[in-house]
N, C-alpha and C positions, 0 to 999 in steps of 0.2 A: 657262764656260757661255754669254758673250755673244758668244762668238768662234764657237762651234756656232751658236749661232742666226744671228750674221751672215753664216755659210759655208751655211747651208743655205736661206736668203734671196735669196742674189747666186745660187745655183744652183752653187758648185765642187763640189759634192760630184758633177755631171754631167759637169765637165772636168777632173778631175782623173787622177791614172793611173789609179788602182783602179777608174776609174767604168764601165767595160765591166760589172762585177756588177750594182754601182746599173740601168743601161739595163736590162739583163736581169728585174731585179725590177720596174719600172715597165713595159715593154712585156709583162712575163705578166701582171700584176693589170690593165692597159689592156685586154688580150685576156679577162679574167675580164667583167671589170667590160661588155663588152658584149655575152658571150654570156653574162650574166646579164640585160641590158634587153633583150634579143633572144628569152629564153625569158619574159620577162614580159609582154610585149606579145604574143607565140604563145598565150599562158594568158588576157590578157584579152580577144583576140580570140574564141577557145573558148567563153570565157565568154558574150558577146555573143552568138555563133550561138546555143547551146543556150536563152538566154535567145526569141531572137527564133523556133526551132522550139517551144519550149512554146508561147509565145502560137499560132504557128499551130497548133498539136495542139490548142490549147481553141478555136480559131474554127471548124476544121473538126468538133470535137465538139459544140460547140453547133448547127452545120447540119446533123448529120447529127439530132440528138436535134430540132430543127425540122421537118425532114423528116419525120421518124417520127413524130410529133405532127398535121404535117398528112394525112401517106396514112391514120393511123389516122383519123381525122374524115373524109378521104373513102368512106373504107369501111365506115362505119356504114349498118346501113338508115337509122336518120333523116336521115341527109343525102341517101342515095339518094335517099329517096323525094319529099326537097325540091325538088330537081332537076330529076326526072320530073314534079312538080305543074307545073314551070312550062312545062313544053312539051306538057301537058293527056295525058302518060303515068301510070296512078292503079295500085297493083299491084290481080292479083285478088284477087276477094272468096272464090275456090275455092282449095283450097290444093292444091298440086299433086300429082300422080299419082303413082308410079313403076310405069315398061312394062316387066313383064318380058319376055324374048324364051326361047321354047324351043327348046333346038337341035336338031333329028331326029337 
């Protein structure tokens, strides 16, 4: 048992004859082992986009739901007519007509 440990310590189990297998099992789990950190870092990178496209999904939904908040308050007659007070335009006091047209 201390002769295994001290062969696989100094490294002969890599110069030995048989060790053409040994290289072959250590450079396939070396080729695992980093197209395993290679798709994990693809994943957290993913990760990050989608994190940083939500936040801007809620900043442009929050402008758009601002936006829409302010055209509605522009579009109210009260504010219209807040407006018009201050450049001394007052609406009529008559309420308007409709002209119909007859056609010959």
């Amino acid at each position: 048992m201390k002769s295994n440990i001290y062969h696989i310590l100094r490294g002969k189990f890599l110069v030995s004859d048989d060790s053409f297998k040994n290289w072959r099992v250590i450079i396939f789990i070396s080729v695992l082992a980093i197209v395993m950190i290679a798709s994990s870092h693809n994943a957290d990178q993913k990760v990050h986009d989608i994190a940083r496209l939500n936040n801007e999904v809620k900043e442009w939904r929050s402008a758009f739901v601002d936006g829409r908040s302010k055209l509605m308050q522009l579009k109210m007659e009260s504010g219209i007519v807040q407006k018009m007070a201050e450049k001394d335009i007052v609406p009529s006091p008559n309420p308007p007509k409709k002209i119909k047209v007859k056609s010959q």
